[in-house]
C-alpha positions in Angstrom: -59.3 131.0 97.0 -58.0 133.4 99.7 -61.0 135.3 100.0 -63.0 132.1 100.8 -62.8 131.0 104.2 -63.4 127.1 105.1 -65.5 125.9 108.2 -63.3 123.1 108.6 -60.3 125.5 109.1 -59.1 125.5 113.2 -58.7 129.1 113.5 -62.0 130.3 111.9 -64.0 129.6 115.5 -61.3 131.8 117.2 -61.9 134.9 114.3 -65.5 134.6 114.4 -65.3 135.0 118.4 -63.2 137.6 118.4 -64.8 139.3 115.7 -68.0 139.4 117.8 -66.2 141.2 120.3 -64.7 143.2 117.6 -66.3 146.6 116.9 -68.0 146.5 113.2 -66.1 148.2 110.6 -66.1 148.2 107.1 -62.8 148.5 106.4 -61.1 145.5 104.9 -58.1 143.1 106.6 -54.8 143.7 104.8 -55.0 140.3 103.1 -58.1 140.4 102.2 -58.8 140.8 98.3 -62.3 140.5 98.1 -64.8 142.7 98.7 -66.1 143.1 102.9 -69.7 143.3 103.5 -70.1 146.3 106.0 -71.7 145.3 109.2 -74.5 147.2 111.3 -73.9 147.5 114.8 -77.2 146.2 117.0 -77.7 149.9 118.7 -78.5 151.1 114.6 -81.0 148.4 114.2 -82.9 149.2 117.0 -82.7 152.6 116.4 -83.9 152.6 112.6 -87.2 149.9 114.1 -90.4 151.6 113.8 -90.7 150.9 117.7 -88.4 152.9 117.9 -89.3 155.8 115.5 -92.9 155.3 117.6 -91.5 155.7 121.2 -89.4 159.2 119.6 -93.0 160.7 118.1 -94.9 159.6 121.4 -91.5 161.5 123.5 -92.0 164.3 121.0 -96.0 164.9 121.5 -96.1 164.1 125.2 -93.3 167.5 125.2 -95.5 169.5 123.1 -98.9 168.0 125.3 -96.8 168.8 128.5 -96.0 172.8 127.4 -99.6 173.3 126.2 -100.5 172.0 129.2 -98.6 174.2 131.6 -99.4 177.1 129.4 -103.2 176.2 130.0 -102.1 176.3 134.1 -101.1 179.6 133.7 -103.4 181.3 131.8 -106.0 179.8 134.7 -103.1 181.4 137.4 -103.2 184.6 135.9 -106.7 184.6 135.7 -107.1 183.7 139.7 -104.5 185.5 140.6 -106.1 188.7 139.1 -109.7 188.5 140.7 -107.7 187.4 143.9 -105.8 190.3 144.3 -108.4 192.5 143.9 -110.8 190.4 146.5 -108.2 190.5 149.0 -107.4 194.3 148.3 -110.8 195.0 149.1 -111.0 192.5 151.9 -108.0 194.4 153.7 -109.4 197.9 152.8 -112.8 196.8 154.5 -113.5 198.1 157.9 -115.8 195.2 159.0 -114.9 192.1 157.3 -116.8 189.6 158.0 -114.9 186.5 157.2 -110.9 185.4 157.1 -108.7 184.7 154.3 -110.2 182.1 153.5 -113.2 183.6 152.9 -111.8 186.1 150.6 -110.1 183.8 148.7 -113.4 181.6 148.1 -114.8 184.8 147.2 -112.3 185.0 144.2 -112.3 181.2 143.3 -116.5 182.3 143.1 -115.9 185.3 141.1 -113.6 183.2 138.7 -116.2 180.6 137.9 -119.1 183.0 137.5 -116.9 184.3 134.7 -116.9 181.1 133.2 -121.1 180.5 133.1 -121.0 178.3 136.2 -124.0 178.8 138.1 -124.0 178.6 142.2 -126.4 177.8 144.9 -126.5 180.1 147.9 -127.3 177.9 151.0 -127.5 181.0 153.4 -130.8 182.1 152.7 -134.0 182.7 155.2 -135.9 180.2 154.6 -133.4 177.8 154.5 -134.2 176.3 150.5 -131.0 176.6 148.3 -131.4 179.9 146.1 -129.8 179.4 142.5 -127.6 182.6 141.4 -126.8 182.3 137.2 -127.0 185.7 136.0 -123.4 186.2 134.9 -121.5 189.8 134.5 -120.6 189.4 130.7 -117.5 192.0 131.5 -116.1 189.4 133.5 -116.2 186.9 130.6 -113.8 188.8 128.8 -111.0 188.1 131.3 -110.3 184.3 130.9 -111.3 184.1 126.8 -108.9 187.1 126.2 -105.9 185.1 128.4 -106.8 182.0 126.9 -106.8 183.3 123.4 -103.2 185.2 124.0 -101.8 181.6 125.6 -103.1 179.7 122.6 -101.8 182.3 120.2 -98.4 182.4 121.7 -97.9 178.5 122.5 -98.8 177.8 118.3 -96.6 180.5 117.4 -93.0 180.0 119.4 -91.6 178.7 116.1 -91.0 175.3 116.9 -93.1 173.5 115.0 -95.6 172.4 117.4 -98.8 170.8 116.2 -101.6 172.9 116.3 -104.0 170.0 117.8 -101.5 169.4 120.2 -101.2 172.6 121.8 -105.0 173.2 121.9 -105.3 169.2 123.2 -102.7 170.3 126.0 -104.3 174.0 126.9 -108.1 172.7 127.7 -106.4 169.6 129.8 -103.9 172.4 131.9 -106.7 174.4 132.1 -109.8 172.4 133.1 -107.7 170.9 135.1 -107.3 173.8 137.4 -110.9 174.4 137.0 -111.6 171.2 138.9 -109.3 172.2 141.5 -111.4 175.5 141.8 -114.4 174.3 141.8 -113.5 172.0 144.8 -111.7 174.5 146.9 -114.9 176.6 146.4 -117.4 173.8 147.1 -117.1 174.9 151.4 -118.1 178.4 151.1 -121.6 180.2 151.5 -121.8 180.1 147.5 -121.6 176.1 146.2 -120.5 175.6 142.6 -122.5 173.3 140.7 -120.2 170.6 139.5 -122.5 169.7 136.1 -122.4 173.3 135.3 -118.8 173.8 136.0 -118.1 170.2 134.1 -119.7 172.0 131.2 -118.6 175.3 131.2 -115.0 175.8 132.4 -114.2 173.0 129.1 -116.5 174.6 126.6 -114.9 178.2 127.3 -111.4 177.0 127.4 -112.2 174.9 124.1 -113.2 177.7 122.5 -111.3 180.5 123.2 -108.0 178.1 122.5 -109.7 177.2 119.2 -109.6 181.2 118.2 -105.8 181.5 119.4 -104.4 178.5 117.6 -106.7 179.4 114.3 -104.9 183.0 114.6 -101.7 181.5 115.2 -102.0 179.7 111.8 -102.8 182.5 109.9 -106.8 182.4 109.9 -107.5 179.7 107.6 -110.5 179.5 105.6 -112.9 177.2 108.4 -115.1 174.6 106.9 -118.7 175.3 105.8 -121.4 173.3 105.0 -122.7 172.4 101.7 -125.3 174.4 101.5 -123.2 177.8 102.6 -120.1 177.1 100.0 -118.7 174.3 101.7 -118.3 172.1 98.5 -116.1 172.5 95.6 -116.9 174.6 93.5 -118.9 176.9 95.6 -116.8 180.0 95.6 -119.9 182.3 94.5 -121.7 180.4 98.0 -118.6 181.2 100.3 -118.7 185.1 99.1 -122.2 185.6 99.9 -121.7 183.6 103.1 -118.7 186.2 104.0 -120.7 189.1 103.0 -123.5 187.9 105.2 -121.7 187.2 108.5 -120.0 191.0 108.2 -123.1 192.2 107.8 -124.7 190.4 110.8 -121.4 191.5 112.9 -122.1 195.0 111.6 -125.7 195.0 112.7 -125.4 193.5 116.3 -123.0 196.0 116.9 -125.2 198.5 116.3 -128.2 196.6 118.3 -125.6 196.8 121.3 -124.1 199.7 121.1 -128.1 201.2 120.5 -128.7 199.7 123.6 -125.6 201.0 125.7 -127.1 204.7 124.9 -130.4 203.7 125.7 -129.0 202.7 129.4 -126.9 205.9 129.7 -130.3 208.1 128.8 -132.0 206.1 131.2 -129.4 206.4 133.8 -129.3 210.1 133.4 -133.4 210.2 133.0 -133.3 208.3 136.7 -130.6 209.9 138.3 -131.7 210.6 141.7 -133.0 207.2 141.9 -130.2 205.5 140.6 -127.6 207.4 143.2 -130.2 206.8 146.2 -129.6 203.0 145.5 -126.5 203.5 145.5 -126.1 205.5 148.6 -128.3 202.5 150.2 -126.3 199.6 149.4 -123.4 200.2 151.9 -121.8 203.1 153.4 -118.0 202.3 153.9 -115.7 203.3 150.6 -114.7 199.9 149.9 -118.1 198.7 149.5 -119.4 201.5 147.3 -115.9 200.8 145.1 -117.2 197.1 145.0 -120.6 198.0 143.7 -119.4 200.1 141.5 -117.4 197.7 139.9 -120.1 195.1 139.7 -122.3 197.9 137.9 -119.6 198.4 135.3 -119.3 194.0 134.9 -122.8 194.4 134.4 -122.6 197.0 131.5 -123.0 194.6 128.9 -125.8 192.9 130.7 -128.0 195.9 130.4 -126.8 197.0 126.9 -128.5 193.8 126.1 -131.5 194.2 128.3 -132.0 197.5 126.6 -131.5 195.8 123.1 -134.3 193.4 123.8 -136.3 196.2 124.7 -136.3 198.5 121.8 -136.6 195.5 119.7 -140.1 195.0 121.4 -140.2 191.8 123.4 -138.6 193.3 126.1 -136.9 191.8 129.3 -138.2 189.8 132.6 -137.9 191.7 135.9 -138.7 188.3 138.1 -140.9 185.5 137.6 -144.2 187.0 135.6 -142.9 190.7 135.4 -141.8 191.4 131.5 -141.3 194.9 130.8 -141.5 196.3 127.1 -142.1 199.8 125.4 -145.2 198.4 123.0 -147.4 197.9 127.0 -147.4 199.8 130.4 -146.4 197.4 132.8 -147.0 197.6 136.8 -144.3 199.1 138.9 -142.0 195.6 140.3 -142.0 194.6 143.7 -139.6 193.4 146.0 -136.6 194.2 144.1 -133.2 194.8 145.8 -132.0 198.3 145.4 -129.2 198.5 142.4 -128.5 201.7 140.2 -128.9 199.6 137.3 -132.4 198.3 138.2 -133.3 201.6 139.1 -133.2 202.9 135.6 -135.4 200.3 134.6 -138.3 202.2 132.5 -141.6 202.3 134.9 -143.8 202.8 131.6 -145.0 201.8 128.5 -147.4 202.2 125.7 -147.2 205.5 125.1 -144.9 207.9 121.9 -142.4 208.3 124.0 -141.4 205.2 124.9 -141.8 203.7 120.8 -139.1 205.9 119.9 -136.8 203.7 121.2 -137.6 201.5 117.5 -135.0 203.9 116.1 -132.4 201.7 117.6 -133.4 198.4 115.6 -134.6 200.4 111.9 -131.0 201.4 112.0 -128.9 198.3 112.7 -131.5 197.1 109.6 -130.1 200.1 107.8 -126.7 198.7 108.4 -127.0 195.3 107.3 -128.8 196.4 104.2 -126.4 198.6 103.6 -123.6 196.6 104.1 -125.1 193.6 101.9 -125.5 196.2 99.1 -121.6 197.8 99.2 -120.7 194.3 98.9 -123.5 193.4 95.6 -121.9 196.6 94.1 -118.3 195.9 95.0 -117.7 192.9 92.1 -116.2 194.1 89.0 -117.9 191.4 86.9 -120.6 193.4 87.7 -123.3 194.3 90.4 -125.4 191.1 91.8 -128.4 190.4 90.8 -131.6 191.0 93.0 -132.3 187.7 93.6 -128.8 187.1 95.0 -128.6 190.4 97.1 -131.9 189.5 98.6 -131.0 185.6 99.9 -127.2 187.2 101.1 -129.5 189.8 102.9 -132.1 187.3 104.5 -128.7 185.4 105.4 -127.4 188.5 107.5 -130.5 188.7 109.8 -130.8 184.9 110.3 -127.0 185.5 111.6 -128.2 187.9 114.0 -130.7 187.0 115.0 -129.0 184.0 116.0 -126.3 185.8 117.7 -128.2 188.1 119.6 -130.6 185.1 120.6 -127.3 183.5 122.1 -126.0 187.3 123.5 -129.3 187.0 125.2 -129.4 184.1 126.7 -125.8 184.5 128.4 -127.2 187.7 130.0 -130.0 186.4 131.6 -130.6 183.5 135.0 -131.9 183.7 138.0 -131.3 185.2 141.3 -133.0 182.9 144.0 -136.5 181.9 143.4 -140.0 182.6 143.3 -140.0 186.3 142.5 -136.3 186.4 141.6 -136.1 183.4 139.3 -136.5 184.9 136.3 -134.1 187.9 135.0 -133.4 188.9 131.3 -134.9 188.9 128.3 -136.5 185.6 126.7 -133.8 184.5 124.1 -135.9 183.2 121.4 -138.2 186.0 121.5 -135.2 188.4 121.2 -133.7 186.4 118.6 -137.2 186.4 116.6 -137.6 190.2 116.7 -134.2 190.7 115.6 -134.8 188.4 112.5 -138.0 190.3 111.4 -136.3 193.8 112.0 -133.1 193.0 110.2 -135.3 191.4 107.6 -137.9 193.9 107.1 -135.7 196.9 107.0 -132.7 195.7 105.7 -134.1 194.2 102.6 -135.6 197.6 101.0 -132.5 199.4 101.9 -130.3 196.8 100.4 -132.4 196.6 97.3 -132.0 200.5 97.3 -128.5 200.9 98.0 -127.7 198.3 95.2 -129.5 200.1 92.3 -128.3 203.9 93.4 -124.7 202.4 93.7 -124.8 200.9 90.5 -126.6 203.9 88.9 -124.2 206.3 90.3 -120.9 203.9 89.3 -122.7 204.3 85.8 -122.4 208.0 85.7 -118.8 208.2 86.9 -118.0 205.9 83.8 -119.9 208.4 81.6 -118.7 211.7 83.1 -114.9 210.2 83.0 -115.9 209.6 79.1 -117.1 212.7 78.6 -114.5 214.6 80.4 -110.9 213.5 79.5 -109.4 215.7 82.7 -111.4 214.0 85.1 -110.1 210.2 84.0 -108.9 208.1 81.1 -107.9 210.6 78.0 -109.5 209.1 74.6 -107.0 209.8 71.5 -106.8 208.7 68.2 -103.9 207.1 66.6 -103.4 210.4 64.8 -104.0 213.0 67.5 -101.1 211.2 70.1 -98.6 211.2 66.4 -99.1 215.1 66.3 -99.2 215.7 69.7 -96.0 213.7 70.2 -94.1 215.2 67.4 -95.6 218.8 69.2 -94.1 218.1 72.1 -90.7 216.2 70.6 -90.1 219.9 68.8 -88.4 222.9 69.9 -90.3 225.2 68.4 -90.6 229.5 68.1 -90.0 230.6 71.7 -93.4 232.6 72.8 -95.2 230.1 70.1 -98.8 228.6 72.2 -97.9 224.9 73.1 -101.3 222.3 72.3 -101.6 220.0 75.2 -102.4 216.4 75.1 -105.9 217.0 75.3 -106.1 219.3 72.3 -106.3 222.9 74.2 -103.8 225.5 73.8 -101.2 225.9 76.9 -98.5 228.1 78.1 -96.4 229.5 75.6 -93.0 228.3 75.0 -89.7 229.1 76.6 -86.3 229.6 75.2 -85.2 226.2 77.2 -84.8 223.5 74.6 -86.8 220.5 74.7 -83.9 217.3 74.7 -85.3 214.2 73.3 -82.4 211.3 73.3 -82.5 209.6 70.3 -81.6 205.6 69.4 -77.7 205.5 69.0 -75.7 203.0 66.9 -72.6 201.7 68.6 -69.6 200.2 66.9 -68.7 196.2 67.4 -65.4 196.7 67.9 -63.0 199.8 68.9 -62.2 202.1 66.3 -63.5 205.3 64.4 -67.0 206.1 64.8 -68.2 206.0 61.0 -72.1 206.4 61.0 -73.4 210.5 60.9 -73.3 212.0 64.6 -76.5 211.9 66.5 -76.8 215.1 68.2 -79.5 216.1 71.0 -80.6 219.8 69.9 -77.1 220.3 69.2 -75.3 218.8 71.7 -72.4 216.2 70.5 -73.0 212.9 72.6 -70.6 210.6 74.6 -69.5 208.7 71.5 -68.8 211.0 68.8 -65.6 212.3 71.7 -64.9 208.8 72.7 -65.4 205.7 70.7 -65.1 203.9 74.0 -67.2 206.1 76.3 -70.6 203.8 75.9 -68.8 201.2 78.0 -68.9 203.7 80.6 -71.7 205.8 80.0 -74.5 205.7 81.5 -77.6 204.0 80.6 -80.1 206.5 79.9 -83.7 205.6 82.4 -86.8 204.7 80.1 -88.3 208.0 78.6 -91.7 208.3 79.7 -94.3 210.3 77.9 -94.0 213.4 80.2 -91.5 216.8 79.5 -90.9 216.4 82.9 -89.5 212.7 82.9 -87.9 213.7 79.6 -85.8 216.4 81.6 -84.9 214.4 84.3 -83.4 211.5 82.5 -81.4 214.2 79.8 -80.0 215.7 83.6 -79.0 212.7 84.9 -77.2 211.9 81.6 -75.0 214.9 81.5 -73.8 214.5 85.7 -71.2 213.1 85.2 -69.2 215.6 83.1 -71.4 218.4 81.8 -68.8 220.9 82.0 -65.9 218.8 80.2 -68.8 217.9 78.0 -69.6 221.7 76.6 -66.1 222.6 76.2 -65.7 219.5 73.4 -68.5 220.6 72.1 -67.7 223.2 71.2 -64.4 223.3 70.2 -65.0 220.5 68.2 -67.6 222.1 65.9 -70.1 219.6 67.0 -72.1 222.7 69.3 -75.3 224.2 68.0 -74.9 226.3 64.7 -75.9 230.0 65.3 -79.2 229.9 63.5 -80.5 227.1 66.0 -82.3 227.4 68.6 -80.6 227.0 72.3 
């Protein structure tokens, strides 16, 4: 056979070594006649091995883990680079600074951390014990979540199809990365970080506030819930509760903060002379007083909270056994350092005056009851049912309270010790008091607002059923024929028109009232033979021109309306109204002199 090839033939060792050399091909030798096997070249086998394939993913997430990671590095930068530019602007505006650079700089590497949680020991102190400092400006918290967030957000949405987990993996790793670096450079000033609080909360924070950027990135999926809160199939009626609980908690410690913001503004204006001697005290050149400032406004949220705790009745700590509240008349505190904020600190108790302040938590109860009952109204199967609105009600103020119990804690820690160990309110007692308020309050006025929005949903149905004007119109089959064929007819000009709802209208004009009717065309060209259709008179487009419905044209859907019926008869007769007339008329196919025009 020729396409067989022998081993005992003497050139075959001299093909198959040259063919080795040769590159593979799968075209066949001119005197071949058989069919050639195609041959893989070794690079293609390697490169279809799942080695291979492995070594191209692992290339391919270390990129993505590399660009997460650098995107983590600068969010930290931006972060530093902020609070350092405004330490050092200060620094340089100072007219006594007390320490280099490098001082300033620590300063801001300080400043930084605080904003992440991490509380500091202050070795400088006159007696020589190390004084702990963790009470945290909440303002400054908002600076690295809101850069993280945006970094996170933008990384998992460049539109390169980068895995979510990879790009949150890559920005805590950039990120606490730099946090370590941080932590150490600000380990040899006056203010130590502690490394298990920073080892806890630079990763946490940066955790987190990725989390939120990469879950907005991918369009806010639905997050996984327990069992018990509509977690497990089936459990849609679970999950909408749930939903409508957490807004309503949001809604309510809103208005617990927010209460408490306007409780520190009265106070501050109630204790204004105070308030502006401490700050007159605290230093005298402008840079300083701009620095206070500045810390007062970080500290905003602090005392929103404070004064949240307060009107909810626990109150807050002033130092180690200090609490102030309005239900008690507390002493007047002791060795406090002069601050504007701490000098707007209520001196009293006990007394009318000081209870009104319970107006702030009855109304965030007000607002989650009223919020859980827009949303028991809001189903169209129908309202929920009490039993329901009650649970998804006692839901809402275990959510806040846990929130504000957690709000609470963060705005609290110490200052040094013995007298100034203890600032802040005591979380789970503010947490507690929230509970019972939202509970107690919001319970009767969700019951309430449940039954009067039902009751008053019922009317509107009734009223719309009694009056036709003010919703759906009620006709029977034989009132819409006779007020259709009304409205379809010319009528006596001056003759009363009937309405569709029965009434008598305006009377009639002399302008014709045009209703197109069905048309029959031909199949093929020729003669039109069936009886003209007219419009009031008018001849139409094929009783001229056998051959103008192919370019006529098409008549919009009449609606029931005069109005719609107008504007489709106008749009028909554009294109040659006047041409239209004329043939009309002179072809006897016009209105006959008895009609009406």
């Amino acid at each position: 056979m020729a396409d067989v090839t022998h081993s005992n033939d003497p050139t075959a060792g001299t093909d198959h070594s040259a063919d080795r050399t040769r590159p593979a091909s799968t075209t066949a030798p001119p005197g071949a006649t058989g069919p050639m096997r195609p041959t893989t070249p070794k690079a293609s086998l390697y490169a279809s091995s799942p080695l291979s394939a492995l070594l191209a993913r692992a290339r391919g997430r270390s990129s993505e883990l590399a660009a997460g990671a650098l995107g983590g590095v600068l969010a930290a930068g931006l972060g530093l680079g902020a609070l350092a530019a405004l330490v050092m602007v200060l620094w340089i505006s100072s007219p006594y600074p007390d320490s280099g650079p490098a001082g300033a700089l620590r300063v801001a590497a300080v400043l930084w951390l605080l904003s992440h949680g991490v509380e500091f020991v202050r070795t400088d102190t006159l007696s020589g014990a190390p004084a702990p400092v963790g009470l945290v400006p909440l303002l400054l918290l908002a600076l690295p979540a809101v850069l993280l967030h945006r970094s996170a957000r933008d990384h998992a949405d460049d539109g390169s199809g980068t895995s979510a987990r990879t790009t949150w993996a890559g920005l805590v790793t950039g990120y606490t990365a730099v946090g370590a670096v941080v932590t150490l450079y600000a380990s040899g000033g006056a203010l130590r970080p502690s490394w298990w609080w920073a080892a806890l909360c630079v990763p946490l924070l940066a955790a987190l506030a990725a989390g939120t950027g990469v879950w907005a990135a991918c369009g806010r999926p639905r997050l996984p819930l327990p069992a018990l809160l509509g977690g497990a199939p089936g459990a849609e009626g679970r999950r909408h509760l749930t939903a409508a609980a957490a807004r309503a908690a949001g809604a309510g410690v809103l208005v617990l903060t927010g209460g408490g913001a306007l409780l520190v503004a009265v106070s501050l204006v109630w204790h204004g002379g105070a308030a502006r001697d401490s700050f007159l005290q605290l230093t005298e050149g402008l840079s300083g007083r701009f620095a206070v400032l500045l810390l007062c406004l970080a500290l905003v949220p602090n005392a929103a909270l404070w004064a949240a705790a307060y009107a909810l009745g626990p109150g807050f700590a002033l130092g180690a056994g200090h609490t102030t509240g309005p239900l008690y008349a507390a002493d007047p505190v002791a060795f406090l350092p002069p601050f504007p904020l701490l000098a707007a600190v209520p001196a009293g108790g006990g007394t009318p005056v000081y209870w009104a302040v319970g107006a702030v938590p009855i109304a965030a109860g007000a607002t989650v009851g009223w919020f859980t009952a827009r949303r028991a109204t809001a189903d169209r199967t129908g309202p929920w049912s009490v039993r329901r609105t009650t649970a998804a009600t006692l839901l809402a103020a275990t959510l806040c309270a846990a929130a504000l119990a957690l709000l609470a804690l963060l705005s609290g820690g110490p200052l040094g010790v013995a007298a100034l160990a203890d600032f802040g309110p005591v979380w789970w007692q503010a947490g507690g008091a929230a509970g019972a308020w939202m509970s107690v309050v919001g319970v009767p006025v969700a019951l309430m607002g449940r039954s009067w929005r039902g009751r008053e949903g019922v009317v509107a149905v009734k009223r719309t059923r009694r009056n036709p004007a003010a919703g759906v119109i009620r006709r029977t089959p034989r009132a819409t024929e006779r007020v259709a064929a009304t409205e379809a007819s010319p009528g006596t000009p001056g003759e009363p028109r009937v309405t569709a709802d029965g009434t008598p209208g305006e009377p009639r004009t002399t302008e014709p009232t045009l209703v197109p009717q069905p048309q029959t065309l031909p199949d093929a060209p020729g003669p039109y033979e069936g009886p003209a259709p007219s419009y009031d008179g008018l001849a139409p487009y094929d009783a001229l021109d056998p051959y103008g419905a192919e370019s006529a044209p098409v008549p919009p859907p009449v609606r029931n309306s005069r109005a719609a019926r107008w504007a489709a008869l106008r749009g028909m007769s554009s294109t040659g109204a006047s041409d239209y007339d004329g043939a009309a008329d002179a072809g006897g196919l016009g209105p006959s002199p008895g009609e009406a025009v």
